[in-house]
Backbone as CSV, one residue per row, in Angstrom:
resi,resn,N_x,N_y,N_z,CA_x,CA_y,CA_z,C_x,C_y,C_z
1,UNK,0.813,-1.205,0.000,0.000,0.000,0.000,0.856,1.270,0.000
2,UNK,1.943,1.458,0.764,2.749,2.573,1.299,4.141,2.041,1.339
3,UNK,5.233,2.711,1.076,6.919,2.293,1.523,7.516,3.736,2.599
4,UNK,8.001,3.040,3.336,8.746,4.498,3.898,10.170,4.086,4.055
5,UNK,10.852,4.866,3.972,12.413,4.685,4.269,12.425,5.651,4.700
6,UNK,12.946,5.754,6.223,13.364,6.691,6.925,15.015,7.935,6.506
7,UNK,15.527,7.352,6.724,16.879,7.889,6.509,17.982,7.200,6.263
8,UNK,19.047,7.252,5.524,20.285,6.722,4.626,21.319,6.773,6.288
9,UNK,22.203,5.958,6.685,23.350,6.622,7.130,24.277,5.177,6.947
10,UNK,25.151,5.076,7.369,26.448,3.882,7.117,26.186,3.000,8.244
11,UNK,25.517,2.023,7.636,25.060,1.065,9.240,25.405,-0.240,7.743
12,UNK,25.694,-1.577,8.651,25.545,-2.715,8.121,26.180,-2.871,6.982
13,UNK,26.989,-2.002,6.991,27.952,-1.559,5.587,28.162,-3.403,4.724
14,UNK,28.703,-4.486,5.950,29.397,-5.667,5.644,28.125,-6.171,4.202
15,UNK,26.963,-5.809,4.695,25.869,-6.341,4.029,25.140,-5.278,2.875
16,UNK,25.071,-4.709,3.267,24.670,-3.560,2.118,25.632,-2.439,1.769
17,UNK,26.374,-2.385,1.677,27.844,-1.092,1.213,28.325,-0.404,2.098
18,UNK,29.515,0.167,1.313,29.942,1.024,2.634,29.870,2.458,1.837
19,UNK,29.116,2.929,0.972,28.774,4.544,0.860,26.977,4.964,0.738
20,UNK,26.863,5.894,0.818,25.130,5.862,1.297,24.554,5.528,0.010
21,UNK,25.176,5.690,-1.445,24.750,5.707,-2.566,24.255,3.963,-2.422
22,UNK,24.915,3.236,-2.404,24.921,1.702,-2.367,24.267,1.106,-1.362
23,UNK,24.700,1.637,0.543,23.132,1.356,1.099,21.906,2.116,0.498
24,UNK,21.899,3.067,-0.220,20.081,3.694,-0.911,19.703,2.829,-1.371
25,UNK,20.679,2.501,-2.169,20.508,1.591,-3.628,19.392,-0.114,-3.180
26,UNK,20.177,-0.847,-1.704,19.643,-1.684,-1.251,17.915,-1.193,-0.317
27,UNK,18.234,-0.294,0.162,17.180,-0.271,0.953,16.102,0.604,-0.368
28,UNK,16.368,0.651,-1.630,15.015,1.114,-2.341,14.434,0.081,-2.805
29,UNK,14.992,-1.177,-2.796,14.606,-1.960,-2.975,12.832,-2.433,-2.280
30,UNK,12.426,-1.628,-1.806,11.537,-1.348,-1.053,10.393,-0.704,-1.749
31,UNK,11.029,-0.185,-2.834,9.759,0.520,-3.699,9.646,-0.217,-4.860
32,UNK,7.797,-0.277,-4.761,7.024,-1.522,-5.546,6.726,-0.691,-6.888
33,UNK,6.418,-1.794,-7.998,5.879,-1.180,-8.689,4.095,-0.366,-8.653
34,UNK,4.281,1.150,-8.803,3.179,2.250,-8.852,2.446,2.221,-7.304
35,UNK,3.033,1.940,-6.351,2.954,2.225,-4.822,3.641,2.962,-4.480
36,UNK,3.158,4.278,-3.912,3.877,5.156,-3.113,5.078,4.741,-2.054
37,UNK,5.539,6.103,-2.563,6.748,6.285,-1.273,7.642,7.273,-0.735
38,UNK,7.059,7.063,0.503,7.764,8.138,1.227,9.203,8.248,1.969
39,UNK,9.896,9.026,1.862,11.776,9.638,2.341,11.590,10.012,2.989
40,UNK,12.107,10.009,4.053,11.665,10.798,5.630,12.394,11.835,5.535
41,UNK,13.970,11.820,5.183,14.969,12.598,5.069,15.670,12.925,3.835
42,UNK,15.608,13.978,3.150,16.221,14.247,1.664,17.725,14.435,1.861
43,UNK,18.957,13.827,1.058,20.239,13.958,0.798,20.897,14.088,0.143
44,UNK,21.474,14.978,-0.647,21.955,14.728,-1.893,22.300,13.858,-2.783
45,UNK,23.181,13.035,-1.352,24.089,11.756,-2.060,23.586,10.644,-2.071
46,UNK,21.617,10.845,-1.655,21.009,9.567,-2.258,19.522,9.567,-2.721
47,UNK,18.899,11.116,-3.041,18.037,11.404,-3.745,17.898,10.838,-5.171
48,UNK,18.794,11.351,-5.492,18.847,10.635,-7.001,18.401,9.089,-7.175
49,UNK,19.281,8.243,-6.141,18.896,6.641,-6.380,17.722,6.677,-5.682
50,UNK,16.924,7.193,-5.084,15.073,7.070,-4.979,14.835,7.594,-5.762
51,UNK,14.884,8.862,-6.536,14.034,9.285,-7.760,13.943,8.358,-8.896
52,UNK,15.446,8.133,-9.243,15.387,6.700,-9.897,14.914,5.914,-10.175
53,UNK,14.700,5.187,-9.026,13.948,3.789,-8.750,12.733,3.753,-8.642
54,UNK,11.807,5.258,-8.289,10.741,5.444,-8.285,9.969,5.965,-9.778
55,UNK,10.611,6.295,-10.543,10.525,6.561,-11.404,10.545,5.529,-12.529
56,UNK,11.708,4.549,-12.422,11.413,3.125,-13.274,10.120,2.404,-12.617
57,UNK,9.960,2.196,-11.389,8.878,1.504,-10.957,7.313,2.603,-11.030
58,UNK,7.565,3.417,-11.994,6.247,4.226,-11.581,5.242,5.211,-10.509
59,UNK,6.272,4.689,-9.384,5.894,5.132,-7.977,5.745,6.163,-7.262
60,UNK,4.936,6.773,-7.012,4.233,8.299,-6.860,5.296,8.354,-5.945
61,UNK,6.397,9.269,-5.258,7.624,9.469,-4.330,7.542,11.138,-3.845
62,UNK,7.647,10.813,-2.539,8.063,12.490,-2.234,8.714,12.016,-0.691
63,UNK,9.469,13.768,-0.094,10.356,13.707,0.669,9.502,14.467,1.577
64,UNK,9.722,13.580,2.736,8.482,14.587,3.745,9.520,15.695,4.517
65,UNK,10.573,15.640,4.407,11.307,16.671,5.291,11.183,18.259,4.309
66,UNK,11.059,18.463,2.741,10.551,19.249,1.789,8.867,19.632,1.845
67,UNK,8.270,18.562,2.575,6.810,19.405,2.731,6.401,19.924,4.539
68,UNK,7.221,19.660,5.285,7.168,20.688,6.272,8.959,20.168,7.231
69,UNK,8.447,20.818,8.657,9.579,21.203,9.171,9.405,21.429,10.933
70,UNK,10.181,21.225,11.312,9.677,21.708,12.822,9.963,23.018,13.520
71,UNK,9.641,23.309,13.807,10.024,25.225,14.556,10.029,24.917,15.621
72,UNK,9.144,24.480,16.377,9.565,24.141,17.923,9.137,23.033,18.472
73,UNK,10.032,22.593,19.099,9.811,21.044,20.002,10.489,21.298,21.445
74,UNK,10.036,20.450,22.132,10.232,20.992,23.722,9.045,19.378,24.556
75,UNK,10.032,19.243,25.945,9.679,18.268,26.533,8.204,18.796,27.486
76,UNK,7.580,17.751,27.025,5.972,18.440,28.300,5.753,17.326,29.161
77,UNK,5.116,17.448,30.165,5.098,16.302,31.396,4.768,14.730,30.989
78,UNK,4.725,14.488,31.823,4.201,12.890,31.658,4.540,12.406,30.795
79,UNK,6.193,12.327,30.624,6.905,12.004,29.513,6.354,12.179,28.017
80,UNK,6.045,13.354,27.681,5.704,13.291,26.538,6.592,14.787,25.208
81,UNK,6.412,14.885,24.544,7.234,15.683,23.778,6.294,16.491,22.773
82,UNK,6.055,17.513,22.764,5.524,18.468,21.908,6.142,19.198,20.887
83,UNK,5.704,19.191,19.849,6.041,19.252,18.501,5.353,20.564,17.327
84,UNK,5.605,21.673,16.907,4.765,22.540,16.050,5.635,22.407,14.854
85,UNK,5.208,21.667,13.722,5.409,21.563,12.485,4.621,22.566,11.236
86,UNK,5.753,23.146,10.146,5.470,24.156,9.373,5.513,23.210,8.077
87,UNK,3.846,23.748,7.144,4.153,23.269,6.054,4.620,23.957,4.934
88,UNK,5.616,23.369,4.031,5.982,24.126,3.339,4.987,24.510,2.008
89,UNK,4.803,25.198,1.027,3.972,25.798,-0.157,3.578,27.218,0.207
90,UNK,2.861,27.619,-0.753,2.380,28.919,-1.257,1.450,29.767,0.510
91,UNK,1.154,28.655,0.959,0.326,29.452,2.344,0.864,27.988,3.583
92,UNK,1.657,28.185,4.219,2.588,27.281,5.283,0.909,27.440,6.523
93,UNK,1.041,26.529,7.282,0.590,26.073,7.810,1.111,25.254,9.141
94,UNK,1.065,25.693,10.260,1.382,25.178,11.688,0.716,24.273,12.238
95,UNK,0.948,23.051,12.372,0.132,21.857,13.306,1.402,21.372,14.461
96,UNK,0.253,21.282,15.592,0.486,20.826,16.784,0.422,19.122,16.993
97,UNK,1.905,18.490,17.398,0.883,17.143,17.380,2.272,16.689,18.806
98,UNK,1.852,15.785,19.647,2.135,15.344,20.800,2.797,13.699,20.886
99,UNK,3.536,13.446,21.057,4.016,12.008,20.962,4.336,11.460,22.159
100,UNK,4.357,10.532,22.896,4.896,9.517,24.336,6.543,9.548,23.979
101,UNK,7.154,10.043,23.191,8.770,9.562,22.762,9.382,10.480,23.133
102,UNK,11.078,10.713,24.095,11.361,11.897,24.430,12.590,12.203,23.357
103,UNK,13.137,11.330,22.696,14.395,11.506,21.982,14.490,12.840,21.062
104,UNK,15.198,13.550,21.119,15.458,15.161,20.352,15.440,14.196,18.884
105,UNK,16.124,13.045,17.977,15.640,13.121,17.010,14.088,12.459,16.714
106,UNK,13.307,12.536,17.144,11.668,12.382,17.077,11.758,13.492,16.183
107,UNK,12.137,14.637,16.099,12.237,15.746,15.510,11.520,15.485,13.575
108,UNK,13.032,13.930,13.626,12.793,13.595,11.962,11.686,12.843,12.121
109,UNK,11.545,11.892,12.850,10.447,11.064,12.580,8.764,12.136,12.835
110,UNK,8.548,12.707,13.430,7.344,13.361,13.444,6.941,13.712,12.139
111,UNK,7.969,14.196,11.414,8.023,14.783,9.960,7.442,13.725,8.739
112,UNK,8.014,12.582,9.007,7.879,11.653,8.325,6.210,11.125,8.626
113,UNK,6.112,10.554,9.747,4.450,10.512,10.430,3.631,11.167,9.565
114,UNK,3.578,12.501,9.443,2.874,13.431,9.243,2.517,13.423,7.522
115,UNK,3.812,13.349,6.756,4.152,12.887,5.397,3.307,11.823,4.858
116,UNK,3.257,10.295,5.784,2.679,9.410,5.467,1.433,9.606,5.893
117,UNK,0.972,10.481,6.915,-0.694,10.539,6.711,-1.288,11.286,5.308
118,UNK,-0.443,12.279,5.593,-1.187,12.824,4.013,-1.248,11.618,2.967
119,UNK,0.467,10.880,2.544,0.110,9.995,1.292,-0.947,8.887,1.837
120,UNK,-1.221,8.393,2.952,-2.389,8.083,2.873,-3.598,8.332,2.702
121,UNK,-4.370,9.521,2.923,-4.924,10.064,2.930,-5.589,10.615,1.139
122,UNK,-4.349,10.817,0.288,-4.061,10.649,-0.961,-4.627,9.499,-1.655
123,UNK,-4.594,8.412,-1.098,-4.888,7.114,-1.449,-6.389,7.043,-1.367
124,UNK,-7.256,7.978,-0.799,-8.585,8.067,-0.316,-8.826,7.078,0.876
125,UNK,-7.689,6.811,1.705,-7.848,6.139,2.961,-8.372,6.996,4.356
126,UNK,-9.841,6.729,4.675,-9.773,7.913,5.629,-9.200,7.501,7.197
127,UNK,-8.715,8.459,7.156,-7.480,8.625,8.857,-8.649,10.076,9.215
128,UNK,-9.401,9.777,10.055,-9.698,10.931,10.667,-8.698,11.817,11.587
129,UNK,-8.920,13.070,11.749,-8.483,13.621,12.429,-8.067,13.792,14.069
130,UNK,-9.418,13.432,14.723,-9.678,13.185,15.925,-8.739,11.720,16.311
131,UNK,-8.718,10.839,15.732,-7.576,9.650,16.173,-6.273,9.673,15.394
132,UNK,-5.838,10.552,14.997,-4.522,10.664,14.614,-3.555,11.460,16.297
133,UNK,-4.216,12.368,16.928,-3.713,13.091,17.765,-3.496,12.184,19.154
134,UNK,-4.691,11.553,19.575,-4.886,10.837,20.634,-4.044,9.185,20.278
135,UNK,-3.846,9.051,19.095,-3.061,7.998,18.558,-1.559,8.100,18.703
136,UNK,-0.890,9.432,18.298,0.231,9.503,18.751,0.536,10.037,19.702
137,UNK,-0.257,10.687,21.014,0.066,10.964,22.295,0.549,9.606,22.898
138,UNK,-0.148,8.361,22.688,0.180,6.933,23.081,0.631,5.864,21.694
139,UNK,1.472,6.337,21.336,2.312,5.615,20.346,2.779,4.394,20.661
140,UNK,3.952,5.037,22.091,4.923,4.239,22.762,4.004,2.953,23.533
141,UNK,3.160,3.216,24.271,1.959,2.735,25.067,1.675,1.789,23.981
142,UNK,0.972,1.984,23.204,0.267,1.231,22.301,0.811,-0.115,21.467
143,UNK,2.357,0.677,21.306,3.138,-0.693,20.409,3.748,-1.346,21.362
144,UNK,4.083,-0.803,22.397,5.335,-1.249,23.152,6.745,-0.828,22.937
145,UNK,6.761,-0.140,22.283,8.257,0.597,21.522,9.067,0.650,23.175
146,UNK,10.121,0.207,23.083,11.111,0.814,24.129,12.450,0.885,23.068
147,UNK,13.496,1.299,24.653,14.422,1.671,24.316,15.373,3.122,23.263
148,UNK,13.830,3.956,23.168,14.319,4.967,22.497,13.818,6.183,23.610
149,UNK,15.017,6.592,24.012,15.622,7.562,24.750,14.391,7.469,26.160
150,UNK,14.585,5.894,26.541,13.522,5.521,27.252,13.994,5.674,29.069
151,UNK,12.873,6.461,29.401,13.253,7.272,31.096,13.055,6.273,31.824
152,UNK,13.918,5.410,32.824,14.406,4.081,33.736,13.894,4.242,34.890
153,UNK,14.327,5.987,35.243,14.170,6.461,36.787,14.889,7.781,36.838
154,UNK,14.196,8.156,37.887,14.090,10.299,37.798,15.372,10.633,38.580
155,UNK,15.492,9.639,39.656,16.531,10.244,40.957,17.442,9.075,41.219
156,UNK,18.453,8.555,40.520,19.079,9.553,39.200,18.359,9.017,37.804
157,UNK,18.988,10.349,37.070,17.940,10.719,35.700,18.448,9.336,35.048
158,UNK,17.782,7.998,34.654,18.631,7.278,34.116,17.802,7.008,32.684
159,UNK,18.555,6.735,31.507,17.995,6.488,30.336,18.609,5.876,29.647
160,UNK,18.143,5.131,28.649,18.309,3.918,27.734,18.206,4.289,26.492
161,UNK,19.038,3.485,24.904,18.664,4.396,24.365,19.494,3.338,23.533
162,UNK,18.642,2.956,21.879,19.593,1.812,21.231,20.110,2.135,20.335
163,UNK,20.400,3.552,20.331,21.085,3.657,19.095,22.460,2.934,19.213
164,UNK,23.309,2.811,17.765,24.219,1.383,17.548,25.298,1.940,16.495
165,UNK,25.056,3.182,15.929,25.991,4.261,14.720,26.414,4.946,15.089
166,UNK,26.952,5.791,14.028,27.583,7.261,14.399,25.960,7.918,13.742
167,UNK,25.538,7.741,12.792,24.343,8.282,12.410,23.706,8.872,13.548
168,UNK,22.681,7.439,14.495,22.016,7.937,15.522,22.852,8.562,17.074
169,UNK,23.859,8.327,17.011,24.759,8.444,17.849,25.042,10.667,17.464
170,UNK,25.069,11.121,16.715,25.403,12.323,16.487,24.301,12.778,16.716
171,UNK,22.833,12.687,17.379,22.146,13.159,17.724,21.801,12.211,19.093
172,UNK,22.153,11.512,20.362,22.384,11.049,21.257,23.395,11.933,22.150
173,UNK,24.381,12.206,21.312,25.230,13.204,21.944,25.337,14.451,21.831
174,UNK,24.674,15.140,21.509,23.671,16.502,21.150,22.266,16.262,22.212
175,UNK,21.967,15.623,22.720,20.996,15.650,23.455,21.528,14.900,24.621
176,UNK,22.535,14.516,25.320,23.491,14.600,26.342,23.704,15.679,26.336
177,UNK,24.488,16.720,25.622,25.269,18.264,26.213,23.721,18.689,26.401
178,UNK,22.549,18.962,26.097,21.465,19.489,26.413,20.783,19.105,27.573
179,UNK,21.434,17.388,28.585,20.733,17.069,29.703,21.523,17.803,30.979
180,UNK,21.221,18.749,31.842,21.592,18.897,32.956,22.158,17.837,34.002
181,UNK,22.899,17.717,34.397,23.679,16.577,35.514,24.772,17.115,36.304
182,UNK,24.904,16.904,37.436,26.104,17.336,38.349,27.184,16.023,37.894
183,UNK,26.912,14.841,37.521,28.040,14.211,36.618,27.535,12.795,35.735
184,UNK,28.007,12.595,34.570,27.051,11.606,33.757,27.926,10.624,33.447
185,UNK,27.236,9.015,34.601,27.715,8.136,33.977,27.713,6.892,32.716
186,UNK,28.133,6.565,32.065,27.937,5.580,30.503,27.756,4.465,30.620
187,UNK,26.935,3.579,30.779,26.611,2.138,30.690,26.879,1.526,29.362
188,UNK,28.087,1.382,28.624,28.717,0.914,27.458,29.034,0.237,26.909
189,UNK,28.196,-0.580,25.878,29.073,-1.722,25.205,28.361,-1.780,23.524
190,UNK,29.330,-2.408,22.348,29.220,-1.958,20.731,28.911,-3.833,20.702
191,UNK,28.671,-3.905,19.664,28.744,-5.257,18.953,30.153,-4.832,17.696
192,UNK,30.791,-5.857,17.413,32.174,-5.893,16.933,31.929,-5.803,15.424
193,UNK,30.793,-5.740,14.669,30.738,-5.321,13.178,30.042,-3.658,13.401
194,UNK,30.104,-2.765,14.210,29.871,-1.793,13.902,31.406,-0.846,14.049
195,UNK,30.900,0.339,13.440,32.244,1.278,13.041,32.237,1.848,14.947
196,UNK,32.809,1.104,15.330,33.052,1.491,16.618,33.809,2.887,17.000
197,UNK,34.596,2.996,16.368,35.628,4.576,16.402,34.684,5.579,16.188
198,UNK,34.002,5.428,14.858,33.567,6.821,14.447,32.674,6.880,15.997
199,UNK,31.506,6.109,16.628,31.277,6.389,17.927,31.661,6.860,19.133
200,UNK,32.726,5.980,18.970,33.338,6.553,20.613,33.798,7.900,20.053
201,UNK,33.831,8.441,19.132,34.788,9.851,18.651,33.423,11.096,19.373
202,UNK,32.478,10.588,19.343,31.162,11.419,19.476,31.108,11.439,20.799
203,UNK,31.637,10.616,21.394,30.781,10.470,23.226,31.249,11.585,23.882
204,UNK,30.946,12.198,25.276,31.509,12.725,26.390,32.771,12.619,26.661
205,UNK,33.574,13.302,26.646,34.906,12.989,27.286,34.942,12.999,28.940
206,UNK,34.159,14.082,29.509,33.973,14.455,30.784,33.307,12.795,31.578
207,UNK,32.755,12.151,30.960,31.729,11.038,31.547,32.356,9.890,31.925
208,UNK,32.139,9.344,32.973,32.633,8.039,33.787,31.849,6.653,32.967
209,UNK,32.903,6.165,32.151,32.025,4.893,31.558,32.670,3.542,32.145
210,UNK,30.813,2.834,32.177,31.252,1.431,32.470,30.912,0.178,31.445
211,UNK,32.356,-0.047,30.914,32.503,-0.987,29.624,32.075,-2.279,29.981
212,UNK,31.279,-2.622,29.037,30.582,-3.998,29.067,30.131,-4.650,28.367
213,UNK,29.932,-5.663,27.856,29.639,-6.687,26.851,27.799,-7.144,26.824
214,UNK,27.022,-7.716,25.894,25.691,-8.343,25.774,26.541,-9.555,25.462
215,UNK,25.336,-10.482,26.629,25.790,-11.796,26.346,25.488,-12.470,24.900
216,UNK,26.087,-11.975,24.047,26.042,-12.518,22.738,27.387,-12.584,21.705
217,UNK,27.399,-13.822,20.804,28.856,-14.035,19.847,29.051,-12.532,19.404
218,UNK,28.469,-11.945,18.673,28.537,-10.527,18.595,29.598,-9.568,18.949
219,UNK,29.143,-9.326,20.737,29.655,-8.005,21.485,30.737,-8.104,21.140
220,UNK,31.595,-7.050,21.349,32.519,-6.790,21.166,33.601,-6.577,23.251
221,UNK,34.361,-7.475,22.799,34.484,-8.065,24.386,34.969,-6.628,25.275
222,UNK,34.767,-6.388,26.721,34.600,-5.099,27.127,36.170,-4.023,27.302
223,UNK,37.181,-5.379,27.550,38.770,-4.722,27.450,38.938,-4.361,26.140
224,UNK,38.300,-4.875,24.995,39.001,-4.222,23.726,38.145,-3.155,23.684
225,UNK,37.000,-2.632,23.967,36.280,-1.348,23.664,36.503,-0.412,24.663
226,UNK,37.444,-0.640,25.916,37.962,-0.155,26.784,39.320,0.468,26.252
227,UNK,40.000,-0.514,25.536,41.216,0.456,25.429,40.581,1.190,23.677
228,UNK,40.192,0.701,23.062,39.973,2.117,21.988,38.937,3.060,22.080
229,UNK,38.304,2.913,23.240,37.529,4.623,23.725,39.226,4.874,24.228
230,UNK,39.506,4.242,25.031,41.006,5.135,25.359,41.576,6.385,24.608
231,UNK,41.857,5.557,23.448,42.524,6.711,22.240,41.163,7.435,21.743
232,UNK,40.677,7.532,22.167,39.482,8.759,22.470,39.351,9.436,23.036
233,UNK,40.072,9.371,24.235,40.169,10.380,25.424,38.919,9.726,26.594
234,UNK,38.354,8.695,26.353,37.197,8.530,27.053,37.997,6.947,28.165
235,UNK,37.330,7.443,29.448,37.975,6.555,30.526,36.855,5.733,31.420
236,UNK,37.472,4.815,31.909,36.602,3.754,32.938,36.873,3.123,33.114
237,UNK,35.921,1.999,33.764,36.341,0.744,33.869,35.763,-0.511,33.216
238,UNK,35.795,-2.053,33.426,35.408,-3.175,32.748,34.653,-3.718,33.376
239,UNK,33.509,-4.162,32.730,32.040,-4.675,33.981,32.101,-6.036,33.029
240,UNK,32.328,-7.192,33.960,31.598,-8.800,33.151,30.174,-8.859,32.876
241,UNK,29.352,-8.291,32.896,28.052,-8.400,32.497,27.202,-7.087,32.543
242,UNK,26.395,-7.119,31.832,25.721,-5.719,31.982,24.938,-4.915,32.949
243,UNK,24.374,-5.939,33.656,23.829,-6.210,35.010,24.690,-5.931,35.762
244,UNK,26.011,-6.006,36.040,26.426,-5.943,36.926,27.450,-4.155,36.629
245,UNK,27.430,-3.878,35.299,27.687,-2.743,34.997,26.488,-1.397,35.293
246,UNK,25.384,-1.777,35.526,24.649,-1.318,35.770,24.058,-1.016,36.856
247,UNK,24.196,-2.103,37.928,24.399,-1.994,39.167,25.365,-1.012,40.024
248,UNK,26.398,-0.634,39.143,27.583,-0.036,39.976,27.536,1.163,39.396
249,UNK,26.850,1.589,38.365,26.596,3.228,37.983,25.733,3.531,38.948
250,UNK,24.746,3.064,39.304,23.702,2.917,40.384,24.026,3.023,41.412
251,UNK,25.405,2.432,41.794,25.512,2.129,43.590,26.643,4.054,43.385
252,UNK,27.417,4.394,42.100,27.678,5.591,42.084,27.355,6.749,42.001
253,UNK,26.136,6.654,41.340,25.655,7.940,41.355,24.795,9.206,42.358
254,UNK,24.823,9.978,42.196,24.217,10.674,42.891,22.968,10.984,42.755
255,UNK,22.084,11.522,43.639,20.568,11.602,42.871,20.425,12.747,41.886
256,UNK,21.459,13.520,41.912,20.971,14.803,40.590,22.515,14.383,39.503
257,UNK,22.746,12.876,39.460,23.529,12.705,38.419,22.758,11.932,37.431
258,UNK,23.619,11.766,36.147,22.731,11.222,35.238,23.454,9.691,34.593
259,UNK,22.498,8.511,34.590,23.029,7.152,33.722,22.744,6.843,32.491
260,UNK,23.307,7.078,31.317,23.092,6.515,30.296,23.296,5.281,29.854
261,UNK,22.520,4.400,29.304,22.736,2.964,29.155,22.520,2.710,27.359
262,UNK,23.292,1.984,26.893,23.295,2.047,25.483,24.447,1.601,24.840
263,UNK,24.442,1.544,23.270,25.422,1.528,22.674,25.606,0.449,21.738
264,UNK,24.258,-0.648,22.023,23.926,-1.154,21.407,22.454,-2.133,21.568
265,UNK,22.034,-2.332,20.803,20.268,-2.752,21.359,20.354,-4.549,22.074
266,UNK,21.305,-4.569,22.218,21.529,-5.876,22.937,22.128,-5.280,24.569
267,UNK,22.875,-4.137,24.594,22.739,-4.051,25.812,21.612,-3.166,26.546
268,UNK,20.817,-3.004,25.760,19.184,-2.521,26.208,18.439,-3.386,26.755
269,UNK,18.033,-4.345,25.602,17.604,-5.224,25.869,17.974,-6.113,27.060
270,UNK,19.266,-5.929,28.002,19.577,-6.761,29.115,19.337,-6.212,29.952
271,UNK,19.298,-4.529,29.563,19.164,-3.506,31.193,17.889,-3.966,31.467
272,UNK,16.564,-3.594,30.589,15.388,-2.861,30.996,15.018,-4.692,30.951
């Protein structure tokens, strides 16, 4: 009925390429013949291979980040995040819409949401109005979504969070320098096929991390991701399990300090 592809960045390179042109190339694979599709995020260096492909396959295509935009977003109680999106054309237009998700990039995805109601809507599918709003106030609720920039406990501020790139990772750490903390500790561990450097290059230098492994063939074992945050400037210590790395940010922190847990969705999946 609908395709969406969110956004291009260098993930899984081993399997789909290592430049965004060549992951586009795999993930358009996604667009059917004369079924819409929506780009969450427009890029230079991989517009072309969706216009492309949408264009041999017939496929009505547009970029929802080109038909509006956000002007202001800001956290509102009861864990929820408020959002005023501008549309772009001849007379712009401001809508208000509310989501359960606190992560600063919700920013792109709201955009995209919003994109695919219209092309649905296009389709003569009716989405009323009245349950689109009350639908994404309880998004998170509704699917069960965790692990995105998901609140653990208030005193101390602790949060979870699966991003696994430098992609999602360059907006993880942009919304760290934006969290207040008297000191922030890292609950840390990569799986061993991701570009581990370009990550640790992004983190906190100031932050107390505790290196640790997901019990899986995967992780990447916690002394080797210990000494190359090293040549990062980033310091800590080595936890045998995640649980037990997690325990000891806990038994350290203070109540107006902050725990981040993450780094890869296997060590999410062990915290929460």
């Amino acid at each position: 009925m609908l395709s969406v592809i969110t956004n291009i960045g260098l993930d899984h390179t081993a399997l789909l390429g290592d430049t965004k042109p060549q992951i586009a190339a795999e993930k358009a694979g996604i667009i059917k013949p004369g079924t819409p599709v929506v780009i969450g995020e427009s890029d230079p260096e991989t517009d072309g291979v969706f216009l492309q492909t949408a264009e041999k396959n017939g496929a009505p295509i547009r970029f929802a980040d080109k038909e509006a935009t956000v002007v202001r977003q800001r956290i509102t109680g009861h864990g929820r995040q408020h959002f005023v999106l501008r549309t772009s054309g001849a007379e712009p237009e401001d809508i208000a819409l509310t989501i359960d998700l606190q992560g600063r990039y919700q920013r792109k995805n709201i955009v995209t949401v919003w994109s695919v109601l219209r092309a649905l809507r296009d389709l003569h599918i009716d989405i009323p109005e009245s349950g689109v709003r009350p639908a994404l106030r309880r998004a998170a609720g509704t699917t069960g979504l965790a692990g995105r920039w998901q609140v653990l406990a208030r005193h101390p501020y602790t949060v979870c969070d699966i991003a696994h790139n430098a992609h999602g990772f360059a907006w993880i750490a942009e919304q760290l320098r934006r969290t207040r903390c008297r000191r922030l500790h890292m609950v840390f561990g990569m799986v061993s096929d991701k570009d581990v450097d370009s990550v640790l290059k992004l983190l906190p230098e100031k932050a107390i991390y505790y290196f640790t492994a997901a019990a899986i063939p995967r992780a990447m074992p916690a002394a080797e991701l210990q000494q190359r945050a090293a040549a990062c400037g980033l310091s800590g210590n080595v936890w045998p399990s995640v649980a037990e790395a997690v325990a000891a940010a806990r038994a350290a922190a203070a109540p107006d300090d902050m725990i981040y847990i993450g780094g890869s969705t296997f060590i999410v999946a062990e915290a929460v």
